[in-house]
Each structure stands twice: as C-alpha cells, then as structure tokens.
DOGUSE-309494 format. One line per 4 residues: number of its first residue (from 1); their letters; for each residue x, y, z of N, C-alpha, C. Coordinates in steps of 0.2 Angstrom, whole numbers, plus 5000, padded with zeros to 4 digits. Each point is the difference from the previous one (the first is absolute). Layout:
// DOGUSE-309494
NUM) a) X/Y/Z/X/Y/Z/X/Y/Z ~ ...
This chain:
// DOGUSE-309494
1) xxxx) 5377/4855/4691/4996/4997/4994/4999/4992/5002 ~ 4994/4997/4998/4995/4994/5002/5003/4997/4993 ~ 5002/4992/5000/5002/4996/4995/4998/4994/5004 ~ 4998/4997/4994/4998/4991/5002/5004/5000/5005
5) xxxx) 5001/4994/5004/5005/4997/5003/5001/5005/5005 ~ 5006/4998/4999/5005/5008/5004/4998/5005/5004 ~ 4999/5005/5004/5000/5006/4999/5006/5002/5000 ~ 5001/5007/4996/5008/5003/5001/4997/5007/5006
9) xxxx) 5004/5000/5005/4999/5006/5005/5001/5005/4996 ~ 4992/5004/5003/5003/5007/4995/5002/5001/4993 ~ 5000/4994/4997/5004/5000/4995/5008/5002/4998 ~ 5004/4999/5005/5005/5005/5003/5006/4994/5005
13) xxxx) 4996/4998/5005/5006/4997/5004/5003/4992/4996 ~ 4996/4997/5000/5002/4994/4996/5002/5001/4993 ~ 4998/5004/4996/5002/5001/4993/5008/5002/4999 ~ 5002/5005/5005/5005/5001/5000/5006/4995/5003
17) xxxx) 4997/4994/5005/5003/4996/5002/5001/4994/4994 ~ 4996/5001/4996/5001/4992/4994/5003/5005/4995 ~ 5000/5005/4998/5005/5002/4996/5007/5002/5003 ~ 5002/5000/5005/5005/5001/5002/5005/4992/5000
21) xxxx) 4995/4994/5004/5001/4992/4999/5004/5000/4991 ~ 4995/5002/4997/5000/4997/4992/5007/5004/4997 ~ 5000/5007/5001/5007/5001/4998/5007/5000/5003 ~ 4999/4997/5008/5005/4997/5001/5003/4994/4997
25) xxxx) 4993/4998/4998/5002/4991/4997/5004/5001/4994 ~ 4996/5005/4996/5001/5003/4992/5006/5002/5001 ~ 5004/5003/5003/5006/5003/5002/5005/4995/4998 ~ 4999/4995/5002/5005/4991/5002/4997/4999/4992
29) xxxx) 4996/4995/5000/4997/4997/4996/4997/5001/4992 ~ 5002/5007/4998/4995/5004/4994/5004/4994/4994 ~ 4997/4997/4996/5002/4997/4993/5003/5008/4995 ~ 5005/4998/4997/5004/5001/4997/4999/5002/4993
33) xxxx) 4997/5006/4996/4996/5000/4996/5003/5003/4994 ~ 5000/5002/4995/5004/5003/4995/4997/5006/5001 ~ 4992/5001/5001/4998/5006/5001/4999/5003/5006 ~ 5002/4998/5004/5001/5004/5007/5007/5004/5003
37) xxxx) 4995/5005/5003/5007/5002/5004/5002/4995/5008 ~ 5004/5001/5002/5002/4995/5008/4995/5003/5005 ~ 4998/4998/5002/4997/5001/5008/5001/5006/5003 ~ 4997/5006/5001/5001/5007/5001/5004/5003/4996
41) xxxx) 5001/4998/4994/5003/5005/4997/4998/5006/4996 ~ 5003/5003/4997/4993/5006/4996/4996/4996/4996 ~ 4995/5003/4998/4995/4998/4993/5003/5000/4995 ~ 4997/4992/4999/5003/4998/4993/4998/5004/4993
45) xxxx) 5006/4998/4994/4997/5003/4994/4992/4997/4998 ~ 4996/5007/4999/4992/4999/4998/5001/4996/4995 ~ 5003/5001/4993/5000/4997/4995/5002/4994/5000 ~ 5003/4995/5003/5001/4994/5003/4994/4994/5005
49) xxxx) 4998/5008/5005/4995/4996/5005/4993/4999/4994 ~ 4996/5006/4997/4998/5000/4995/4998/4993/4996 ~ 5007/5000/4998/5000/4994/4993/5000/4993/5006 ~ 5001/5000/5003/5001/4992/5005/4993/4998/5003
53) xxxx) 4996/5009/5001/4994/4996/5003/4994/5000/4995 ~ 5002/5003/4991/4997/4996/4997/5000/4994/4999 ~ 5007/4998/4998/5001/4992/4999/4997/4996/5005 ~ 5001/5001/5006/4999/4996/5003/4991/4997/5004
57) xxxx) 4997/5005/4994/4990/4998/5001/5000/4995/5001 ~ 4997/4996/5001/5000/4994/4998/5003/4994/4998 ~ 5008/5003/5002/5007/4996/4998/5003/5001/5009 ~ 5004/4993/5000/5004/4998/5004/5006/5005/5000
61) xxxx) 5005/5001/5004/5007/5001/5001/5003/4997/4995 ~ 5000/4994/5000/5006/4996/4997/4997/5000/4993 ~ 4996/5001/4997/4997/5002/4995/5002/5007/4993 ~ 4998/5003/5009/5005/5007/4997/5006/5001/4999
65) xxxx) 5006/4998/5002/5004/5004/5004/5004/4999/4989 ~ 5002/4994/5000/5004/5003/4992/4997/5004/4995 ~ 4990/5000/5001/5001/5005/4996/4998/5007/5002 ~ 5001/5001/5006/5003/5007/5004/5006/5003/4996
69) xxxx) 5005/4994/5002/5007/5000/4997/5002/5003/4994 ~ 4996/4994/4995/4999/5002/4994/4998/5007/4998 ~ 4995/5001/5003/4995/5006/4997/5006/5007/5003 ~ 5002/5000/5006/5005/5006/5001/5007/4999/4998
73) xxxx) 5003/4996/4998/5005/5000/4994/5000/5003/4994 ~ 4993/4998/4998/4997/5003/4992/4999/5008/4999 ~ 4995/5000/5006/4998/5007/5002/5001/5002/5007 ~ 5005/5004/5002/5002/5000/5007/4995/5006/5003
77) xxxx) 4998/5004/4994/4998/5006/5005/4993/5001/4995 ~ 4995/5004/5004/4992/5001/4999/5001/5001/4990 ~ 5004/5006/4999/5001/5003/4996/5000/4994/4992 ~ 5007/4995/5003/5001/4996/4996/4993/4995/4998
81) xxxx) 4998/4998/5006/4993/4996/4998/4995/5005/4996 ~ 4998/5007/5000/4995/5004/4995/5002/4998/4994 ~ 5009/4997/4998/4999/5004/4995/5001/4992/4995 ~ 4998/4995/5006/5000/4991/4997/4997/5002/4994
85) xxxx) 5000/4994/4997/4996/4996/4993/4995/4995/5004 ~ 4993/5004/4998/4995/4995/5001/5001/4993/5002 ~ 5002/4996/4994/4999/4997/4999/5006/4996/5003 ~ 5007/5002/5000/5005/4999/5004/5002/4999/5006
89) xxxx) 4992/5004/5006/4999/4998/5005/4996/4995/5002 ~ 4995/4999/4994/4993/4995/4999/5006/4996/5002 ~ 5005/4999/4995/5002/4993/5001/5006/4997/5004 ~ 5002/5006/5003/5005/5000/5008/4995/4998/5005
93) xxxx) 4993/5000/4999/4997/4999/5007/4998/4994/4997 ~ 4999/4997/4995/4999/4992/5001/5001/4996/5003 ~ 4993/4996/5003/5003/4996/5004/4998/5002/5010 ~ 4997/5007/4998/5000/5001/5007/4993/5000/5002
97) xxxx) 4997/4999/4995/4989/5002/4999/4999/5005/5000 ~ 4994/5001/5002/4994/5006/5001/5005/5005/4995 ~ 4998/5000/4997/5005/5004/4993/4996/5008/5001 ~ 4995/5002/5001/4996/5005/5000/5005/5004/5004
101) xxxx) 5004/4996/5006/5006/5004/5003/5005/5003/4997 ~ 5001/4997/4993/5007/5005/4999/4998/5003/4994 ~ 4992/5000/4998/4998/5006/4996/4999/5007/5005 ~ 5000/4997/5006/4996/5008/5006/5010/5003/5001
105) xxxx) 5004/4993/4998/5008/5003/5003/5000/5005/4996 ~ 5001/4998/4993/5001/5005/4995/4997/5007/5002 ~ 4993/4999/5001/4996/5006/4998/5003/5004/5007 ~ 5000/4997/5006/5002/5004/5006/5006/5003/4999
109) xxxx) 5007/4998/4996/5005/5001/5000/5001/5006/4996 ~ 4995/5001/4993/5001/5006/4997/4998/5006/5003 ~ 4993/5001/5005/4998/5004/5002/5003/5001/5005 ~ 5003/4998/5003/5006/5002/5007/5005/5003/4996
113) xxxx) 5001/5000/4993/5006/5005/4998/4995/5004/4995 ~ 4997/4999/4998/4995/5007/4996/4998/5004/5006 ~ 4998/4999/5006/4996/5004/5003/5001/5002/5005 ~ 5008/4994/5003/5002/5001/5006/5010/5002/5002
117) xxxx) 4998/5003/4994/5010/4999/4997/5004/4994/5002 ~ 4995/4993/4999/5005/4995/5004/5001/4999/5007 ~ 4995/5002/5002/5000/5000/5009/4994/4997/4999 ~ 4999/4994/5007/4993/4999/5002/4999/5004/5007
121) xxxx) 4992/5002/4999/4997/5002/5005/5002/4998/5006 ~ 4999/5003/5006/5003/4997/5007/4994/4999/5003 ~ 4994/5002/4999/4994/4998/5005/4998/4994/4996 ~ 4995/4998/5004/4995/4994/4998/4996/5003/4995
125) xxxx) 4996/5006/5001/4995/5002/4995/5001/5002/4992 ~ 5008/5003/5002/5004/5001/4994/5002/4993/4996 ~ 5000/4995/5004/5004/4993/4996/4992/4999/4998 ~ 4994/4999/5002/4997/4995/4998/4996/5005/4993
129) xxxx) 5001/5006/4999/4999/5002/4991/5004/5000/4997 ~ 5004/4995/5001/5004/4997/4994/4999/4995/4997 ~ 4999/4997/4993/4999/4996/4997/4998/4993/5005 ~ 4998/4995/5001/5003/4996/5002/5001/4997/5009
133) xxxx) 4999/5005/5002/5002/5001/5005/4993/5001/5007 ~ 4998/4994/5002/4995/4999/5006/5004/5002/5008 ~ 4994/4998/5003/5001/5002/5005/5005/4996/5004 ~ 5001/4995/4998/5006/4996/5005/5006/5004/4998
137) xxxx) 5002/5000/4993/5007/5001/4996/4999/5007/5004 ~ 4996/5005/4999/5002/5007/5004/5002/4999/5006 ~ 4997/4997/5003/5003/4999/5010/5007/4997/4998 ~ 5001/4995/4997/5005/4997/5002/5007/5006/4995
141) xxxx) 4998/5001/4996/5003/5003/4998/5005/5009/5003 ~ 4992/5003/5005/5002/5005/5004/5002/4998/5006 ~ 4997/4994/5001/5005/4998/5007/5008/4998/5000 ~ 5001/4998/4994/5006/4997/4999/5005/5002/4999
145) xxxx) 4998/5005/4992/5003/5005/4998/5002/5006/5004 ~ 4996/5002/5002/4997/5007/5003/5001/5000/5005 ~ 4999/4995/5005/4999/5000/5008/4995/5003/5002 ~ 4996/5001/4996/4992/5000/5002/4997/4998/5004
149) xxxx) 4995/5002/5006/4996/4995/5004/4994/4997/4997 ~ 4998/4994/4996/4997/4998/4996/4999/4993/5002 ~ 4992/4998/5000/4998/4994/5002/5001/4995/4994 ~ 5006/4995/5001/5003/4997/4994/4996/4991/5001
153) xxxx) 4995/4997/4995/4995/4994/5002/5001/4996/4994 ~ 5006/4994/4999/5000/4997/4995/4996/4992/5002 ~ 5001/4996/4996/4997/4994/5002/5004/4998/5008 ~ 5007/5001/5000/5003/4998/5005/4999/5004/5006
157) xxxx) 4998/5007/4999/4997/5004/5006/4994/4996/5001 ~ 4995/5001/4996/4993/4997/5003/5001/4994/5002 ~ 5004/4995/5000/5001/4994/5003/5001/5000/5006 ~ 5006/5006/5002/5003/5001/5008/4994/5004/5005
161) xxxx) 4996/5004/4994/4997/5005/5006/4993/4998/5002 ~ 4998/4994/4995/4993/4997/5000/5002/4993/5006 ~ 5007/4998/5000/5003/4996/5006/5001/5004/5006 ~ 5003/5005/5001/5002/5004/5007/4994/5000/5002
165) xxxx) 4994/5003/4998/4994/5003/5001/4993/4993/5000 ~ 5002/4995/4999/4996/4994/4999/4994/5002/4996 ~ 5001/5004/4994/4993/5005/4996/4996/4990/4999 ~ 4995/5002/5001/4995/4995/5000/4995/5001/4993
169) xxxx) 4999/5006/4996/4999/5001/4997/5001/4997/4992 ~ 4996/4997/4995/5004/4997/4995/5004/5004/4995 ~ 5004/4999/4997/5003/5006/4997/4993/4997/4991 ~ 4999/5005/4995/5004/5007/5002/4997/5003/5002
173) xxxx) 4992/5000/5005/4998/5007/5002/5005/5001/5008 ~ 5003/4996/5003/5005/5002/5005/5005/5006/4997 ~ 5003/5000/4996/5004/5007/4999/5000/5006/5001 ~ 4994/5004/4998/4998/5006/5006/5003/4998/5007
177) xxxx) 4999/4997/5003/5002/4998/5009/5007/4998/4999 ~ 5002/4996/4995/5009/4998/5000/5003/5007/4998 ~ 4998/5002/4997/5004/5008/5001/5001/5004/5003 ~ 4993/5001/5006/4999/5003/5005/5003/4998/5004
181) xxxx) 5003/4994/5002/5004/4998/5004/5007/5001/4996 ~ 5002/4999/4996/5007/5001/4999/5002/5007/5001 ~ 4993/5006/4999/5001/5006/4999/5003/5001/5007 ~ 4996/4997/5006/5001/5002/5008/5007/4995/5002
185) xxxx) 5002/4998/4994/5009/4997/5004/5005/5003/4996 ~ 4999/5004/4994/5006/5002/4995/5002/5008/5002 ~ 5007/4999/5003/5005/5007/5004/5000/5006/4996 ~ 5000/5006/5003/5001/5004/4995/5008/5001/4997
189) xxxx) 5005/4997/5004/5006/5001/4998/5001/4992/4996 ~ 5006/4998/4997/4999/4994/4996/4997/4997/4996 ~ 4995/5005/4997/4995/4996/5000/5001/4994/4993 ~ 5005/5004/4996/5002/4993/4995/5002/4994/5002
193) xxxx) 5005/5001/5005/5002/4995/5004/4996/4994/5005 ~ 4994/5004/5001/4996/4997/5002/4995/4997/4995 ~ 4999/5002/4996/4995/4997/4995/5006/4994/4996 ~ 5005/5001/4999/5003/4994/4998/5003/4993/5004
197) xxxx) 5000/5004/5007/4999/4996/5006/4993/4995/4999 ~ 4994/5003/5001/4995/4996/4999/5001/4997/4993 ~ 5002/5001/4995/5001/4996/4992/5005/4992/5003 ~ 5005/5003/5003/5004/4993/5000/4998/4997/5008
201) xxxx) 4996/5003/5004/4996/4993/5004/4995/4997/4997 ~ 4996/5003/4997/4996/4996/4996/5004/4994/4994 ~ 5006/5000/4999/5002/4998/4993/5005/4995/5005 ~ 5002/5003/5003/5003/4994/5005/4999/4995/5006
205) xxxx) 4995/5003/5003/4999/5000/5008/4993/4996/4999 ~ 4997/5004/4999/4991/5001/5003/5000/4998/4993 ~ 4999/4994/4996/4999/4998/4994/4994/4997/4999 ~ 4997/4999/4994/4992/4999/5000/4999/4992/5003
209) xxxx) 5004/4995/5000/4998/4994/5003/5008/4999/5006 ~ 4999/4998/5003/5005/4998/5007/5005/5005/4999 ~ 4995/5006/5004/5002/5006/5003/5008/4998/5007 ~ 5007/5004/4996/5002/4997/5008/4999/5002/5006
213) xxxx) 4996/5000/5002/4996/5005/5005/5006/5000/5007 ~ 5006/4994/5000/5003/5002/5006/5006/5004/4999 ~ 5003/5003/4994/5005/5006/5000/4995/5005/4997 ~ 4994/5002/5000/5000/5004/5001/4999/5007/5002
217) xxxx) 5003/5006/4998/5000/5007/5004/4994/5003/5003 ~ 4995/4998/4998/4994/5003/5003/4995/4994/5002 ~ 5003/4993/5002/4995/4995/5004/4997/5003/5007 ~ 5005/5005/5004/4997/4998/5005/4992/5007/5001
221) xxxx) 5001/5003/4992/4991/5005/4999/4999/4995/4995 ~ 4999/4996/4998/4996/4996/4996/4993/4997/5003 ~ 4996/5001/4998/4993/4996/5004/5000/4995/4992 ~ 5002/4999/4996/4998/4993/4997/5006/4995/5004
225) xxxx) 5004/5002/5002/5006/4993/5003/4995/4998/5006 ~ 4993/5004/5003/4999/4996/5006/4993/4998/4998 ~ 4999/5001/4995/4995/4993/4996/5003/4992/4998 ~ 4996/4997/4999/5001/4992/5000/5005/5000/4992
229) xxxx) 4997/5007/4995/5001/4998/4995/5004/5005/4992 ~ 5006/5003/5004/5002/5008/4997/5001/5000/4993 ~ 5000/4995/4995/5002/4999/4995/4992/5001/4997 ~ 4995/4999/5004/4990/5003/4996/4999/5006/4998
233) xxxx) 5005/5003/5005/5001/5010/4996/5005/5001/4997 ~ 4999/5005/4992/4991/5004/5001/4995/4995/4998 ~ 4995/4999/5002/4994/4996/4998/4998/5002/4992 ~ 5001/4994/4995/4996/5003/4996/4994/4998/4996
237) xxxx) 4998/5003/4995/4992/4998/4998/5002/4993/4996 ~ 4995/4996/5000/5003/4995/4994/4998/5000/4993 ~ 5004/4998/4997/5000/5004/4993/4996/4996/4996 ~ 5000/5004/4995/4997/4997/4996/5002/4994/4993
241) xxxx) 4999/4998/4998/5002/4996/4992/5004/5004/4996 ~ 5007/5000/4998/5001/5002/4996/4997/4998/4993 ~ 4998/5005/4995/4998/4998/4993/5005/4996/4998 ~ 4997/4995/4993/5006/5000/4996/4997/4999/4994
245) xxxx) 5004/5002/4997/5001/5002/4993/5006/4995/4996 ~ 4998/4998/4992/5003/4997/4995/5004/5008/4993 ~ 5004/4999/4998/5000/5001/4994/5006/5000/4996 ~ 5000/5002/4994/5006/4997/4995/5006/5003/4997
249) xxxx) 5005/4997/5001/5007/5004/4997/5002/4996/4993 ~ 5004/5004/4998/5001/4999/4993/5007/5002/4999 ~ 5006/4993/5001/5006/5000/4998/5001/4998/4993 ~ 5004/5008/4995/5000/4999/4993/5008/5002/4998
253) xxxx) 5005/4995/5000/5007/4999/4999/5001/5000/4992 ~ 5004/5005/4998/5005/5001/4994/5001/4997/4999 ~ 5003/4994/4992/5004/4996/5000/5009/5004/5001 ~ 5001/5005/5002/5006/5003/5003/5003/4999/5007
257) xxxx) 4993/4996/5003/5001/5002/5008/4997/5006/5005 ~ 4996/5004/4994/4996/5005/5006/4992/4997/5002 ~ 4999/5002/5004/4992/5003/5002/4997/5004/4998 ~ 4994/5001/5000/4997/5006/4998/4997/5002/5006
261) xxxx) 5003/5009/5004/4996/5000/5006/4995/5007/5002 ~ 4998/5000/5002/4994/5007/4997/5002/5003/5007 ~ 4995/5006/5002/5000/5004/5007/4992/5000/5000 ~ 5000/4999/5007/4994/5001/5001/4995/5007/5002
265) xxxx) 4995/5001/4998/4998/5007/5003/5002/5002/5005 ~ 5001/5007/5001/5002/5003/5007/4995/5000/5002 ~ 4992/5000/5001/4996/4996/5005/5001/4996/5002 ~ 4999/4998/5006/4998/4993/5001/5005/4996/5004
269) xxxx) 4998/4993/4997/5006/4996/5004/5004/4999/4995 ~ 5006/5001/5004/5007/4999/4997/5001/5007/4995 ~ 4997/5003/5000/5000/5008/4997/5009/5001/4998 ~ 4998/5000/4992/5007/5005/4999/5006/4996/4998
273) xxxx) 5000/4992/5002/5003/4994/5000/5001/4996/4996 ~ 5003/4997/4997/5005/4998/4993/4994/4992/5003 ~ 4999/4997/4994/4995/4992/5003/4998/4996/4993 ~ 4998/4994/5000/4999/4995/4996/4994/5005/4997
277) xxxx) 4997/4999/4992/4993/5002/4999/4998/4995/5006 ~ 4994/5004/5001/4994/4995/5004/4995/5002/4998 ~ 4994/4995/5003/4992/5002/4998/4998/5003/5007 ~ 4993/5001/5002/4997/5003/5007/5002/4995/5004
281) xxxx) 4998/5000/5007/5001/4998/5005/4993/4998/5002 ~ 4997/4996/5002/4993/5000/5001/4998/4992/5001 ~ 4994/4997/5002/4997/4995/5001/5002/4995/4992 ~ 4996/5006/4995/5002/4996/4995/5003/5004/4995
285) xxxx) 5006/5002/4997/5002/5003/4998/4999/4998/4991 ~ 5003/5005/4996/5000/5000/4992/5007/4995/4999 ~ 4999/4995/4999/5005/4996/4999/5003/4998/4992 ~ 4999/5007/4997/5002/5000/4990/5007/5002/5001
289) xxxx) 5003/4996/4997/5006/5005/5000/5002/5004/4996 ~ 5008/5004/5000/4999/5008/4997/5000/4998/4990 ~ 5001/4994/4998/4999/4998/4992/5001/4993/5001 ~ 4998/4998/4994/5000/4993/4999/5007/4996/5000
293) xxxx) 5000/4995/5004/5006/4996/4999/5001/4995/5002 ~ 5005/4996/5002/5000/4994/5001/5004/4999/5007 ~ 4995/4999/5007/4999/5003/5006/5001/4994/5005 ~ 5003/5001/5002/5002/4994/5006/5000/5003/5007
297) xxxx) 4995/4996/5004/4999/5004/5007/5003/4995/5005 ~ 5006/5002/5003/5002/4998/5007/4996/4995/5006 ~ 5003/4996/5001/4996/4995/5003/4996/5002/5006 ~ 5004/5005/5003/4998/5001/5004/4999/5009/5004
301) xxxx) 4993/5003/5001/5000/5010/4999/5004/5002/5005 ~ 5003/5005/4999/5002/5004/5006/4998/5004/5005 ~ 5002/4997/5006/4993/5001/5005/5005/5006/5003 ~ 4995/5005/5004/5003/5006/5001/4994/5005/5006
305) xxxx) 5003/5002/5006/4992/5003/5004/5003/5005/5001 ~ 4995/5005/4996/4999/5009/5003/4997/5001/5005 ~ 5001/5006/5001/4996/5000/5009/4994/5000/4999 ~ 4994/5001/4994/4995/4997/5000/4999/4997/4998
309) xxxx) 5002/4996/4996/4997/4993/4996/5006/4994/5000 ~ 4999/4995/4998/5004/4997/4997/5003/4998/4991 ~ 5000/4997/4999/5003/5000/4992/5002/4994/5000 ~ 4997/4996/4991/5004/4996/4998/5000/5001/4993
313) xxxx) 5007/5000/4995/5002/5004/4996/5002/4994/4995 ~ 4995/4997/4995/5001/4997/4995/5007/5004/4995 ~ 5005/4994/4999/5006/5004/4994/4999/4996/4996 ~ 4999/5002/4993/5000/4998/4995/5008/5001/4996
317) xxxx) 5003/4997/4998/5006/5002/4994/5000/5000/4993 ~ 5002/5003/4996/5003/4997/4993/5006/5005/4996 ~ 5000/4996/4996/5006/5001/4997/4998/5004/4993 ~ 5003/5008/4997/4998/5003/4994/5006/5001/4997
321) xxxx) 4999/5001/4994/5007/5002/4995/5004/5006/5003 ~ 5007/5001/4998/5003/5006/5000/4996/5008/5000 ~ 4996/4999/4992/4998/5007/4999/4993/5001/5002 ~ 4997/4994/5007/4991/5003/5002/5002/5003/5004
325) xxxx) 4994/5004/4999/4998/5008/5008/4995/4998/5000 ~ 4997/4999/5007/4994/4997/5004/4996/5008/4998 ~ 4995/4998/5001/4995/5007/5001/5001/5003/5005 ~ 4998/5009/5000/5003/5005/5009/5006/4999/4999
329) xxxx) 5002/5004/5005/5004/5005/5002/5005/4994/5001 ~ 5007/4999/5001/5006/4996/5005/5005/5001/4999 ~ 5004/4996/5002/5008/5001/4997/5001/4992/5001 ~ 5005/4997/4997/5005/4994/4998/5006/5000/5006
333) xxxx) 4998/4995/5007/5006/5001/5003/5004/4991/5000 ~ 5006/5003/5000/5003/4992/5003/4998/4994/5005 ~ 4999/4996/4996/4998/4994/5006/5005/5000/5004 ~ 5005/4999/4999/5009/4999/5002/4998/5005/5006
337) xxxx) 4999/5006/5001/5001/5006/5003/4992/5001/5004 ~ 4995/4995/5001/4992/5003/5001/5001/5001/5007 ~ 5006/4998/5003/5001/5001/5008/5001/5007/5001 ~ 5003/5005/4994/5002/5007/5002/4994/5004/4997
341) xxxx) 4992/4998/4998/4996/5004/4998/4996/5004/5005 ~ 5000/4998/5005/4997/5002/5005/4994/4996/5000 ~ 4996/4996/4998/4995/4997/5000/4997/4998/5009 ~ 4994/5003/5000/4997/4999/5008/4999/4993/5000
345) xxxx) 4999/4997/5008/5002/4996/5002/4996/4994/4996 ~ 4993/5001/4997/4995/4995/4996/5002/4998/4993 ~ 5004/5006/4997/5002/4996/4994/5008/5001/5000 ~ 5003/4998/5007/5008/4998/4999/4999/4992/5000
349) xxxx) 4994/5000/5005/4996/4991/5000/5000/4998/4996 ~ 4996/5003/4996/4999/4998/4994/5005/4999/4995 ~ 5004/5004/4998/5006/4999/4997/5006/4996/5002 ~ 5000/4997/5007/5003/4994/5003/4997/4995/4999
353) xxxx) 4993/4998/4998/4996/4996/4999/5002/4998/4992 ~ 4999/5003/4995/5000/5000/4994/5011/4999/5000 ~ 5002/5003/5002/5006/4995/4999/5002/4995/5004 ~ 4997/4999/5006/5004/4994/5003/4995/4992/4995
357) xxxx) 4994/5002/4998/5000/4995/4995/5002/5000/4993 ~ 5004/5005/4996/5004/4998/4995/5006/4995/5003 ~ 5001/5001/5006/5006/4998/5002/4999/4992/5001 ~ 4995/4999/5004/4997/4993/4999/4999/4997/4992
361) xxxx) 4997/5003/4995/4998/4999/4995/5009/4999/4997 ~ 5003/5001/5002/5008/5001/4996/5004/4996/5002 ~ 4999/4998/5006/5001/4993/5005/4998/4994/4995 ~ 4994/5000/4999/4996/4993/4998/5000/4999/4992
C-alpha cells in the first residue's frame, strides 16, 4: 500500500517492525490508567474502556480521570448506570462539556441491558448500533476490550501517523490516507495495546508542538524527523472565524438564600441541564427579562467558547420576596450549596460572577 511519504513494503515488512518498536516501548512506558488493563494483559472490562472513551472526546486525561472515579463508584457496572436518574447523571457530568455525551451514555447503557443482557457487543459493527457510539469509540472499544484487530485513529493517532508518514496532505481531507496508513502498521495480535500505545505517544512523546523526537520509539521510520520541520505534521487547513454570539442570564435570589434554577431542553446546547433562565444566543438577542423588576447587570458578561461560537453572557440579578415564583418550570436551589447543582461550565461562571461581587459589595 502507496501512502504520502513513506512507502511501507508490501504493506507487511516495516509495518510490523514499527509496531513491534512501539509495543516494546509500551511494555516499559504505558501511563497508568484507572481504566486500563497492564501491558499484555487480557482485555479489559468493556464497560469501563466504554465509559473512558466516551469521556474522554474531547476531554484531556487529567480532566477525566476523577470523574471516571466518580462515575464508577456511583455506578460500578453497565446495569447500575441504565438504571441512573436522568438528571443525576446531567449533573455527575457537570463540568466535563459536550453534554450530548452523557445523554448518548444514558441511552447506550439502557440498550446494552434491554437488548443485550448487560453485555457489550464484541465486534466493531455490533458497537457502533448502539446509541451513541461512532466509529472511533467501536474500534477502540473492540480493540481494547475485545482484542480485536481494529484500526484505532484518535487526534493523538492522527498526529503520529500523519508525522511517521510526513502525509502532506491538509487534514481534514488527509484522513482517508492517515487511516490507510495506520491500517498497514496496526498488528493482528495486541491490537489494544497497540492502539493505546499510539494514544500515549501522541499524548507524551510526539506532541502537537516540540515533539521529543529524540526518545522517540519509532524516530528511526519516521520521515517527518528527517524534514527541517516535524512539528508542521498533520498539515492543517486554516480555520476559519469563530462566530460570536451575545445573550442574557437572569439571576433571581429568594430572600431565604435560594436561586431560581430551570433545566434546559434536552435539545440542544446544554440539553437536559439545570442553568440560569436565559434569552437566545445570537448576534442580537431578546434582552426582556423573565418579569418585571428591579434588575442589576454585572459589570462585566461571561465570556465562554463552544466549539462553534463564542459567547458573551450578560447576568442580570434581583432580589424577589419569599412567596414569588418566576414564570416556567424550575425549582428554588441554595445559593450556600450552587457548587453541588451540577450547573455546566457557563453558568457556574456565572454564578461565581454573581457572588464574587456580593462579596465585594459586602466588603465596601
């Protein structure tokens, strides 16, 4: 097989030389993980590898790992997560983003015990009709779990294999070819161990700026170490502007010390999630608030960036009597206690914003 850079003989001699390199290194070297088994040993629990590589989309290691912790304390086994409270897990995952993620957890969890007695599928094909579950999460999943021969391509692989191979190609249309290339180096035996091999050189080693390229396990197949400039791969397109977007929160405190705090649609952003009333999100948003009152906006909005836009989050406050109910749906939580509501990352800003200046105001 023909790939940028490179050739791999036959697809065959060299392929099995750099994965033989890689999980010798991985043998010595493998990071220490809550959800890993050791370095050749059987396949680990599905429902552990599973839950780590959904958390882990878009999330760092160190990101994860307490609420890994957390989450299998609670729920140790597939069964226990089917049978969470909604909203129990909305707000166990606070804090971690892309929230769409722990509505796919839920729903993959139940169908793995409706339909599968509590067992996940062992192939790739069978993991990826489950809830929630693409094509990366199945490979890594049958490779990990399973020991399946599964070609596993996270950001950290495409970073090693788009560097081994010097793909000159700009990412994303490069991928089809960083696959094919990853496909003609991944072993039939190990192949867990080898796809998490590649996960922790990319995450250690071959990192996206000042690659150590001299301990390196696979410098001496690498054709970006014998360019001027290994750290340019993968080449990518240049992006574009993120949008940004304005709009308005509305903190409404009890004279008892509560909040008033709502859930937001299960569409959407933030779906399903306990949060400040707000208005839309938009260039120029409906800035009325939820009733008439006597409304005090913070000096200064809380600024906040989703993968595609940015945000800046006007907070209004006031103060109502004991016996007002705001219009809609909500419930009355403890200011004292807004740290244990589960609130996502833009309105815990926000409710840090809104007390660290009563705090000032108390001050003066």
């Amino acid at each position: 097989m023909r790939v940028e850079g490179d050739m791999i003989n036959g697809g065959v001699k060299d392929g099995v030389k750099i994965a033989a390199d890689l999980l010798a290194h991985y043998d010595v070297h493998a990071r220490r993980l809550a959800w890993r088994a050791p370095p050749g040993a059987n396949a680990a629990d599905p429902y552990r590898v599973w839950l780590s590589e959904v958390m882990l989309q878009q999330t760092t290691v160190a990101a994860v790992g307490p609420y890994f912790t957390s989450f299998t304390a609670r729920w140790p086994t597939v069964e226990a997560l089917a049978a969470a409270d909604d909203a129990d897990l909305m707000a166990a995952w606070a804090g971690l983003g892309y929230y769409a993620r722990a509505r796919n957890l839920l729903a993959c969890a139940r169908v793995v015990v409706r339909d599968h007695g509590g067992l996940f599928p062992d192939s790739e094909e069978g993991l990826r009709a489950l809830p929630g579950v693409g094509a990366y999460t199945a490979a890594a999943v049958a490779a990990i779990a399973f020991g399946r021969r599964a070609v596993v391509v996270d950001a950290n692989v495409e970073r090693v294999v788009a560097r081994l191979f010097a793909i000159a190609t700009p990412l994303p249309a490069a991928r089809p070819v960083i696959r094919a290339a990853a496909d003609a180096i991944t072993p039939d035996a190990r192949a867990g161990d080898f796809a998490q091999a590649m996960m922790d050189l990319g995450a250690t080693i071959c990192t996206s700026r000042n690659p150590a390229c001299g301990i390196c396990p696979l410098r001496a197949d690498c054709a970006a170490v014998r360019t001027a400039d290994p750290a340019a791969y993968p080449v990518k397109a240049v992006k574009k502007a993120r949008p940004h977007r304005t709009g308005h929160g509305w903190w409404i405190e009890r004279a008892d010390g509560h909040v008033w705090l709502v859930r937001r649609p299960d569409k959407g952003l933030l779906g399903g999630m306990r949060a400040l009333p707000s208005s839309d999100w938009s260039v120029d948003p409906d800035a009325t608030p939820p009733f008439a009152a006597d409304w005090r906006t913070l000096a200064e909005p809380v600024a906040h960036v989703f993968t595609h836009f940015s945000l800046a989050l006007g907070v209004h406050t006031t103060h109502v009597g004991q016996d007002h109910v705001p219009p809609g749906a909500g419930e009355w939580w403890p200011v004292a206690d807004i740290a244990q509501a589960g609130l996502p990352t833009l309105f815990a800003r926000a409710a840090q914003a809104v007390l660290k200046e009563k705090n000032e105001d108390a001050r003066n």
